[in-house]
C-alpha positions in Angstrom: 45.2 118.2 54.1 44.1 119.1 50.6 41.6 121.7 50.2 39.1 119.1 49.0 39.7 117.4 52.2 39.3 120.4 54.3 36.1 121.4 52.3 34.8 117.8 53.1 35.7 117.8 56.3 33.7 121.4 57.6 30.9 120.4 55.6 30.7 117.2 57.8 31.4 119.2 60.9 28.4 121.7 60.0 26.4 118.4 59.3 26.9 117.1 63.0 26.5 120.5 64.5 23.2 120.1 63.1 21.9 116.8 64.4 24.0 116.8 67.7 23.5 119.2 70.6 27.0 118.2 72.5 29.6 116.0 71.1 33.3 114.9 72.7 36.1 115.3 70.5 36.8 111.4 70.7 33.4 111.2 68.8 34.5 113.8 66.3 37.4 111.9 65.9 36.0 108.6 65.0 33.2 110.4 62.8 35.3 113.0 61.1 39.1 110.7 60.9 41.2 113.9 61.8 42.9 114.1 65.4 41.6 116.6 68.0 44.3 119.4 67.6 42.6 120.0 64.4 39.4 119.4 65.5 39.7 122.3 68.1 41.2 124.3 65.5 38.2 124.3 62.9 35.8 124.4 66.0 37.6 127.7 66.6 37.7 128.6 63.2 33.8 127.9 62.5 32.8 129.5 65.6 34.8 132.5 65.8 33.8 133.2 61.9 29.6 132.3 63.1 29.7 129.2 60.4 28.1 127.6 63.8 27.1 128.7 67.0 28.4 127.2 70.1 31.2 126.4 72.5 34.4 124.7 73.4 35.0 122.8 76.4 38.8 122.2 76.5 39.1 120.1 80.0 36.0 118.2 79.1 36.8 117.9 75.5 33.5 118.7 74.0 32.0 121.0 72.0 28.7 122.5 72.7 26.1 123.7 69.7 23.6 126.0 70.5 20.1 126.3 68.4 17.8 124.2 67.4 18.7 120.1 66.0 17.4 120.1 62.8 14.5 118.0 62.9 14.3 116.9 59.4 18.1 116.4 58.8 18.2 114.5 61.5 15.1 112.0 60.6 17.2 112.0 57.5 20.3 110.0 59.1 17.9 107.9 61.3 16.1 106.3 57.8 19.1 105.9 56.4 20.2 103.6 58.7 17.6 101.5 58.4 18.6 101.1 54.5 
C-alpha cells in the first residue's frame, strides 16, 4: 500500500469512527476495500496512538467507538444520498 493509499484509507477510517458507534470488520471491509488483518492493525494503530477512542472485539469482530456520533457529519452522508 502506497502512502497515499494508507493516508486515504485512515482518513476514511476516522470518517466512520465518526458516524458509526460499532461496526464489524466485514463492514469495514466492504466500506474501506482492505482485508481485516489490516484493518485490526490500523484499529490498533489509531487507538493505541488516541487518533480515536474505542475498542477491539477480536472473537466478535467489531470495533467499538466511544464518544459522541457527530451529528452534523453524519446528516452530511444521509443528504448526500439522496443526491
Amino acid at each position: 500500500m502506497t502512502l497515499l493509499e494508507q493516508a486515504t484509507v485512515e482518513h476514511n477510517f476516522l470518517s466512520l469512527a465518526r458516524i458509526y458507534k460499532s461496526i464489524s470488520f466485514q463492514r469495514l471491509e466492504q466500506l474501506l476495500g482492505i482485508p481485516p488483518e489490516m484493518i485490526e492493525k490500523l484499529a490498533t494503530r489509531m487507538i493505541s496512538t488516541d487518533l480515536i477512542k474505542g475498542s477491539i472485539d477480536q472473537i466478535e469482530r467489531t470495533i467499538t467507538f466511544e464518544g459522541e456520533l457527530d451529528k452534523y457529519f453524519l446528516r452530511l452522508v444521509f443528504l448526500d444520498q439522496d443526491m
